[in-house]
ZADOKE-442844 format. One record per residue (C-alpha): chain; x, z, y; residue number from 1. Coordinates in Angstrom, 1 decimal, decimal comma. Layout:
REM ZADOKE-442844
  chain      c1      c3      c2  resi
      A       X       Z       Y   NUM
...
//
This chain:
REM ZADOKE-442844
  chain      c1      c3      c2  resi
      A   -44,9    87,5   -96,2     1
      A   -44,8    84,1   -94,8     2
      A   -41,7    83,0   -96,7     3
      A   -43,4    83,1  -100,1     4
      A   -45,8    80,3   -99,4     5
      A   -42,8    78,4   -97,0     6
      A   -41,8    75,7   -98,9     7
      A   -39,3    74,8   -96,4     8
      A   -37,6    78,3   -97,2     9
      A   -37,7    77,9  -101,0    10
      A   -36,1    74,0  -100,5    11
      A   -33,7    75,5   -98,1    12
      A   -33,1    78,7  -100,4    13
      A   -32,7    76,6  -103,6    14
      A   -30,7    73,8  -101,8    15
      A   -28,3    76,5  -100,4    16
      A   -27,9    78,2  -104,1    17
      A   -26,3    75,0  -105,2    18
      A   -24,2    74,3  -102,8    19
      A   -22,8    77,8  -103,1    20
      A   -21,9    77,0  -106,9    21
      A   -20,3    73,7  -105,8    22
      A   -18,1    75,3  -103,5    23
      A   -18,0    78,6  -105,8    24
      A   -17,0    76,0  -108,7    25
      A   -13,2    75,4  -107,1    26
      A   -13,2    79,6  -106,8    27
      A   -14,1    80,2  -110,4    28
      A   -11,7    78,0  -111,3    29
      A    -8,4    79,3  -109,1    30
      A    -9,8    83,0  -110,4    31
      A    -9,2    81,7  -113,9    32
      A    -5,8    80,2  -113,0    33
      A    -4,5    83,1  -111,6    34
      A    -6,4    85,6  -114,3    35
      A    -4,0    83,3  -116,7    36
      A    -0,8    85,2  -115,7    37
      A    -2,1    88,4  -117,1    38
      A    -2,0    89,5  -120,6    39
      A    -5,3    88,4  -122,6    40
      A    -7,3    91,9  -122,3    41
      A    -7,1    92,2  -118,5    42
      A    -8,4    88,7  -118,2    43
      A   -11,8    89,3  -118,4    44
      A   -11,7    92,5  -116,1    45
      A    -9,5    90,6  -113,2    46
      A   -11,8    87,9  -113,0    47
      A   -15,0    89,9  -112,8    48
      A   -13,6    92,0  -109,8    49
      A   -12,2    89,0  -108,5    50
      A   -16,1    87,2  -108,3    51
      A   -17,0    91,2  -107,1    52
      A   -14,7    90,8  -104,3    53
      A   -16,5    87,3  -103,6    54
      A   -19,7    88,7  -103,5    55
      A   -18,7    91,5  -100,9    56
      A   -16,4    88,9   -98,8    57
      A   -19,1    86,8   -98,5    58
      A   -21,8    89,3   -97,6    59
      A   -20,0    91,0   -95,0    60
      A   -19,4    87,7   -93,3    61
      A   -23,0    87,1   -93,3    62
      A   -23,6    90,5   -91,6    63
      A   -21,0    89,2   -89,0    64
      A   -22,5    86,4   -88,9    65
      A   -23,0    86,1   -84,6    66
      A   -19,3    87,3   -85,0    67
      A   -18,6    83,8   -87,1    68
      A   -20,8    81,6   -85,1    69
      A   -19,2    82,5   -81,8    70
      A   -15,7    81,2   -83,1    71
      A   -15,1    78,4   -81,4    72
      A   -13,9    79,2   -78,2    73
      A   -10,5    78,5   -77,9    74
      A    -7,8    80,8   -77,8    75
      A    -4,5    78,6   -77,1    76
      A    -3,7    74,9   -77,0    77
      A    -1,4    72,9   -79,1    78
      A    -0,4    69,4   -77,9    79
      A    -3,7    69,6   -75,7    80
      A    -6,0    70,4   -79,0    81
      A    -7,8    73,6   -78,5    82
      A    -7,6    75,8   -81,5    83
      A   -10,5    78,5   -81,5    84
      A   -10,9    81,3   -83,7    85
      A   -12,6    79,3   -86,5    86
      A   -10,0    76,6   -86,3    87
      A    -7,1    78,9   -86,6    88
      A    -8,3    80,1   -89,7    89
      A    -9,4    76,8   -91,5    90
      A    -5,8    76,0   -90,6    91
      A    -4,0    78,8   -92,3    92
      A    -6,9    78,9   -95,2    93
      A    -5,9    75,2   -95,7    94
      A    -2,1    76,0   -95,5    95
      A    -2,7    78,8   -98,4    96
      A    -4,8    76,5  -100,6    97
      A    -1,7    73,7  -100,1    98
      A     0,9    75,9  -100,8    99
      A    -0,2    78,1  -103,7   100
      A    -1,7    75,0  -105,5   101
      A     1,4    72,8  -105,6   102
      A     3,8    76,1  -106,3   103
      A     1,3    76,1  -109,5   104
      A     1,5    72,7  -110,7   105
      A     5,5    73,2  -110,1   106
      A     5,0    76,2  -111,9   107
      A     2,8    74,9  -115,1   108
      A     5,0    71,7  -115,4   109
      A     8,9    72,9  -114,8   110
      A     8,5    76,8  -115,1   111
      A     9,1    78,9  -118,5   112
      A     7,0    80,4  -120,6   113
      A     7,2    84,6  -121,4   114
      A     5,5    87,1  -123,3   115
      A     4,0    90,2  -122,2   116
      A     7,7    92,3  -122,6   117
      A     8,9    89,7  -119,9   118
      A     8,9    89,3  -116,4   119
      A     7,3    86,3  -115,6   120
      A     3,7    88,5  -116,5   121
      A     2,0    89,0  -112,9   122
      A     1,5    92,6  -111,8   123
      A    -2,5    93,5  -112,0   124
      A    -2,6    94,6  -108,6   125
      A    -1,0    91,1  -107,1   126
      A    -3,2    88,9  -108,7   127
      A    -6,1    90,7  -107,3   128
      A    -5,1    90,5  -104,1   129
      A    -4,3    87,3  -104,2   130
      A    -7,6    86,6  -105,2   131
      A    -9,2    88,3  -102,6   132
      A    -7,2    86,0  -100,0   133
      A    -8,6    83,3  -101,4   134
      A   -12,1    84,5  -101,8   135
      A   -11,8    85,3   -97,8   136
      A   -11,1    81,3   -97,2   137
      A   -13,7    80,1   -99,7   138
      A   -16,4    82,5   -98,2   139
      A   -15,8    81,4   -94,7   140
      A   -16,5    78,2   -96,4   141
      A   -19,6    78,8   -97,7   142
      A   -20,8    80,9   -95,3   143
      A   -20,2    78,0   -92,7   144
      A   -22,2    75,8   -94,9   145
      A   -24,7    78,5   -95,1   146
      A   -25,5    78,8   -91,2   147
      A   -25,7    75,3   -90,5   148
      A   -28,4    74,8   -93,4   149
      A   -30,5    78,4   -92,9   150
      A   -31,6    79,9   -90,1   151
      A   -33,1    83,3   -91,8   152
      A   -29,9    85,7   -92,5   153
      A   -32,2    86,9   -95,5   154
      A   -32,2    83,8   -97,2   155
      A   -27,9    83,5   -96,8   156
      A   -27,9    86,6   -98,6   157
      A   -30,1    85,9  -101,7   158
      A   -28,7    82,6  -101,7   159
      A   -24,9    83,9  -101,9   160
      A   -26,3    87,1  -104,6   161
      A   -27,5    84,4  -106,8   162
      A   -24,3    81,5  -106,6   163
      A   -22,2    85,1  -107,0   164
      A   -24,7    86,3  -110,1   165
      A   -24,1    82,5  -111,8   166
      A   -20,3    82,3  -111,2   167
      A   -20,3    85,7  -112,9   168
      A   -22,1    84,5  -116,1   169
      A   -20,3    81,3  -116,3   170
      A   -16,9    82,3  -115,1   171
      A   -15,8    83,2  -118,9   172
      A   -16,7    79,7  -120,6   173
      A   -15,3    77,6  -117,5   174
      A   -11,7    79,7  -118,1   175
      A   -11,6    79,1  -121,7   176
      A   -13,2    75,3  -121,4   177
      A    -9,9    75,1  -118,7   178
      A    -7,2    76,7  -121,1   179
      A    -8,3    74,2  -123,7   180
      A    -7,8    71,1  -121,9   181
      A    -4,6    71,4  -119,5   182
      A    -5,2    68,0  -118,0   183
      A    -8,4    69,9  -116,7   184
      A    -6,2    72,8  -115,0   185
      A    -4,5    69,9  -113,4   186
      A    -7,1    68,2  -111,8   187
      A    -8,6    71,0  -110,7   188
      A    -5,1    71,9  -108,9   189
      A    -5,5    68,6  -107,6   190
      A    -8,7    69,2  -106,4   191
      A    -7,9    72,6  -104,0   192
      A    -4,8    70,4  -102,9   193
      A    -7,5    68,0  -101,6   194
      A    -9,6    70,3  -100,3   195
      A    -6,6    72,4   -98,5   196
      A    -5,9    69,7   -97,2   197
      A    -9,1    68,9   -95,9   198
      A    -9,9    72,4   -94,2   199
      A    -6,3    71,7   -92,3   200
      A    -8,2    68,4   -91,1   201
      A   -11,3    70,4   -89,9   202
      A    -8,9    73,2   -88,2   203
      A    -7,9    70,0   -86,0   204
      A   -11,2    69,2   -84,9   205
      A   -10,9    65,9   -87,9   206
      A   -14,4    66,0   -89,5   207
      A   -14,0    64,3   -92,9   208
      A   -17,2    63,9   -94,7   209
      A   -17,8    66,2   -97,4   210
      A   -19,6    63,9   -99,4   211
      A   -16,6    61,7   -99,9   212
      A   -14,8    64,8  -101,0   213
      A   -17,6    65,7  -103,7   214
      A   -17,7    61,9  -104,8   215
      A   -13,9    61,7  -105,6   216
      A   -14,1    65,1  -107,3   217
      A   -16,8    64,3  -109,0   218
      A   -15,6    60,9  -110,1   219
      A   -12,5    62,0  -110,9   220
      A   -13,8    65,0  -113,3   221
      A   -16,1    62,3  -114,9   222
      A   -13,1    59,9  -116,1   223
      A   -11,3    62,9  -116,8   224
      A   -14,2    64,1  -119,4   225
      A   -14,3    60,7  -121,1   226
      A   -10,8    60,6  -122,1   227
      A   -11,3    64,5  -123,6   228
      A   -14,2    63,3  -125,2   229
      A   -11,8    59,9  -126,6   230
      A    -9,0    62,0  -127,4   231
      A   -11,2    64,5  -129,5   232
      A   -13,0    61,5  -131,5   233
      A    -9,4    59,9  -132,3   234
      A    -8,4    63,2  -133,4   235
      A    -5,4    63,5  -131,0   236
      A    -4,0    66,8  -129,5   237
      A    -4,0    66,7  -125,3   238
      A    -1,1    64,9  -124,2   239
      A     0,5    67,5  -122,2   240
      A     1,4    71,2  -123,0   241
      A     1,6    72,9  -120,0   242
      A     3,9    76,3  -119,5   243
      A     1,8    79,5  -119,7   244
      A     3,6    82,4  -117,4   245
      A     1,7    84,7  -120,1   246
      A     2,4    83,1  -123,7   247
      A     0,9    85,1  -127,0   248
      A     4,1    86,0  -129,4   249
      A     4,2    84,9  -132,9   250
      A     4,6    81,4  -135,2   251
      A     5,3    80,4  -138,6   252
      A     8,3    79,3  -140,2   253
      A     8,0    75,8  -141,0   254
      A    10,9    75,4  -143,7   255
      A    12,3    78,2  -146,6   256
      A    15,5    77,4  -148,1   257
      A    14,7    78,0  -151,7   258
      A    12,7    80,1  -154,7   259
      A    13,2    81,1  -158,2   260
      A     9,7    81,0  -159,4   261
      A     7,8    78,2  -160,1   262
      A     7,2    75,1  -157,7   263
      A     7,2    71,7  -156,8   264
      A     9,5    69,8  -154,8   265
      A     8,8    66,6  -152,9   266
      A    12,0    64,6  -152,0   267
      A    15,0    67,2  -151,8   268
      A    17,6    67,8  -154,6   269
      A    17,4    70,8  -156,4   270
      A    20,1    72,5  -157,3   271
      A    18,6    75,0  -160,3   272
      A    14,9    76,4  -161,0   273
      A    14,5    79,6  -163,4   274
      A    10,8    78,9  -164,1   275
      A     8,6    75,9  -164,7   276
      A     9,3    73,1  -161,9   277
      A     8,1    69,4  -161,2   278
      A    10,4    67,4  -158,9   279
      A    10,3    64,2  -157,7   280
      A    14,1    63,2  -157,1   281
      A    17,0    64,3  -158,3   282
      A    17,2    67,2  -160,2   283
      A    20,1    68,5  -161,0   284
      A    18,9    70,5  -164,2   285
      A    16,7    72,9  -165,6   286
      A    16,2    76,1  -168,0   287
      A    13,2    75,7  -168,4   288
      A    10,2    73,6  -169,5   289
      A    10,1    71,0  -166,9   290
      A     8,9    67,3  -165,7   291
      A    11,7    65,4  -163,6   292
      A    11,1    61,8  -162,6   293
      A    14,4    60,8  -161,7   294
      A    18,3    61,1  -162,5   295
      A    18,2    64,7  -164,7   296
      A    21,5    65,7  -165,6   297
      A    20,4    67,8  -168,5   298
      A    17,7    69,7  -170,3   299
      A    17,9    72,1  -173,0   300
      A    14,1    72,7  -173,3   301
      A    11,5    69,4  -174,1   302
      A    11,4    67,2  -171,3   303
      A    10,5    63,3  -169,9   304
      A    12,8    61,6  -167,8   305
      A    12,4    58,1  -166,6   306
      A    15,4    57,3  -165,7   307
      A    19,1    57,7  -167,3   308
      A    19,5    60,8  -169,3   309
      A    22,9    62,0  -170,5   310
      A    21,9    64,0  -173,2   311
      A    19,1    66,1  -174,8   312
      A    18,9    68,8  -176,7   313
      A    15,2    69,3  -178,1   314
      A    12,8    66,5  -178,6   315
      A    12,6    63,8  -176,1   316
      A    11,3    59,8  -175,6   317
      A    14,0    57,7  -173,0   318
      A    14,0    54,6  -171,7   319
      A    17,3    53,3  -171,3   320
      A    20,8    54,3  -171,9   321
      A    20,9    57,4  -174,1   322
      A    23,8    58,6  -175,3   323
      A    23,6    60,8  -178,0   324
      A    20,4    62,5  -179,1   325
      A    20,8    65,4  -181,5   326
      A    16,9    65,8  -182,3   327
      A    14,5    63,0  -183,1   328
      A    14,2    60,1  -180,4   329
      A    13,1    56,5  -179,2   330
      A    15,5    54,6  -177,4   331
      A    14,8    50,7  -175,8   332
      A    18,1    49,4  -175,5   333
      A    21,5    50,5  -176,2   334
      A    21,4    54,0  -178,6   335
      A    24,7    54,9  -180,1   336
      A    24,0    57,2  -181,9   337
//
């Protein structure tokens, strides 16, 4: 019972949980992406065996763990680099990471959207495999990071239960915070091209600093968040509408030819209106009681017109130009009769 009053085991435990969310945060957020491709209700379900399969991954690594240590002998040369066990798979980790992101952000920009009749919706079964590929090259990730910090294999373990237990929880608002703001999905697509492109680096025996990694990310995400947060106060919608494999059915029609009931009209001629109307340009005439502000033809019930009127037939005031007027009237300039 030595651990519980070990501070240096709760600062290593604590400091180890962190860093297993910040390199959990780029796993939540592929999950999501690939959870995307399926209809809505099997969202939820693929990315909570997806973090499952994390959890396991993870923790059978750790139980291999002299297994994982003990890769770096190597096994063949290439252009006089040795390339261990450990090498070989950072390489083809990093390869996957490369490939599959920029096939997505080909795929978000140029592909075409469907619906859940259509093709384009990924099979169940391939987007959790897929996922458990890339939960094997994020685990050996973490649990890298996890034997160079921790030396008691009890402390991995809790550490990884507890990053795995907080990706669970958080794994639902992170997706829908990402299918709100594309530019997010994006970035974050840039982001595993970066760090693809760093574990290729590392399979080369080319140590790049992960703190310059975290910085640019991390800088990045900031400006990235203030011109959300300036595009929601101006009231604008995010610049760029990306394709969804998976797109929900349904709109609205935005215009109706016509109606026989009572309305108004804005700008467009009408043509005839059986009940009460009000339009605002050219009317060509009505049976009914009605308000037209310019150029009606004719009116056989009592009406206003502002500008020329041929004739009227019930009571009416006009302001110029009346023709003939066969009840009582008030004409400006030029009556005939």
């Amino acid at each position: 019972m030595d651990w519980v009053t070990n501070p240096e085991i709760w600062i290593g435990f604590f400091t180890l949980v962190a860093l297993e969310i910040v390199l959990g945060i780029d796993n939540i957020i592929f999950i999501s992406i690939l959870a995307g491709k399926l209809p809505p209700e099997q969202r939820d379900k693929a990315r909570k065996l997806g973090l499952m399969a994390a959890l396991v991954s993870r923790l059978a690594l750790l139980f291999a763990l002299s297994w994982v240590v003990k890769l770096t002998s190597p096994f063949f040369e290439v252009f006089g680099q040795g390339i261990s066990g450990r090498d070989l798979i950072l390489i083809l980790g990093g390869l996957f990471l490369l490939g599959k992101s920029v096939f997505e952000v080909h795929d978000s920009l140029e592909g075409k959207s469907g619906h859940a009749g259509g093709k384009v919706a990924a099979s169940f079964t391939a987007v959790i495999l897929q996922i458990m590929v890339l939960d094997i090259v994020f685990s050996l990730d973490s649990v890298i990071t996890a034997v160079g910090m921790v030396d008691e294999l009890g402390v991995m373990i809790a550490a990884v239960i507890v990053s795995v237990i907080v990706m669970l929880v958080a794994s639902g608002p992170i997706s829908r915070f990402v299918d709100r703001h594309p530019s997010i999905k994006m970035l974050a697509l840039s982001f595993l091209v970066l760090i693809g492109v760093v574990l290729i680096a590392e399979g080369f025996e080319q140590h790049i600093s992960k703190g310059y990694i975290y910085f640019a990310m991390a800088f990045s995400l900031l400006v990235e968040l203030l011109n959300i947060r300036m595009r929601s106060k101006a009231g604008r919608e995010e610049p760029v509408a990306l394709h969804q494999r998976y797109a929900a059915e349904g709109g609205a029609d935005d215009q109706k030819g016509g109606g026989t009931g009572s309305g108004q009209a804005g700008e467009e001629p009408t043509d005839s209106s059986q009940g009460k109307d009000q339009a605002g340009e050219r009317t060509a005439s009505s049976t009914a009681e009605g308000q037209v502000g310019e150029r009606t033809g004719s009116s056989e019930g009592k009406g206003q017109a502002g500008g020329p009127v041929g004739s009227s037939g019930g009571k009416g005031q006009v302001g110029e130009r009346i023709g003939s007027s066969e009840g009582k009237g008030q004409a400006d300039e030029r009556t005939d009769s």
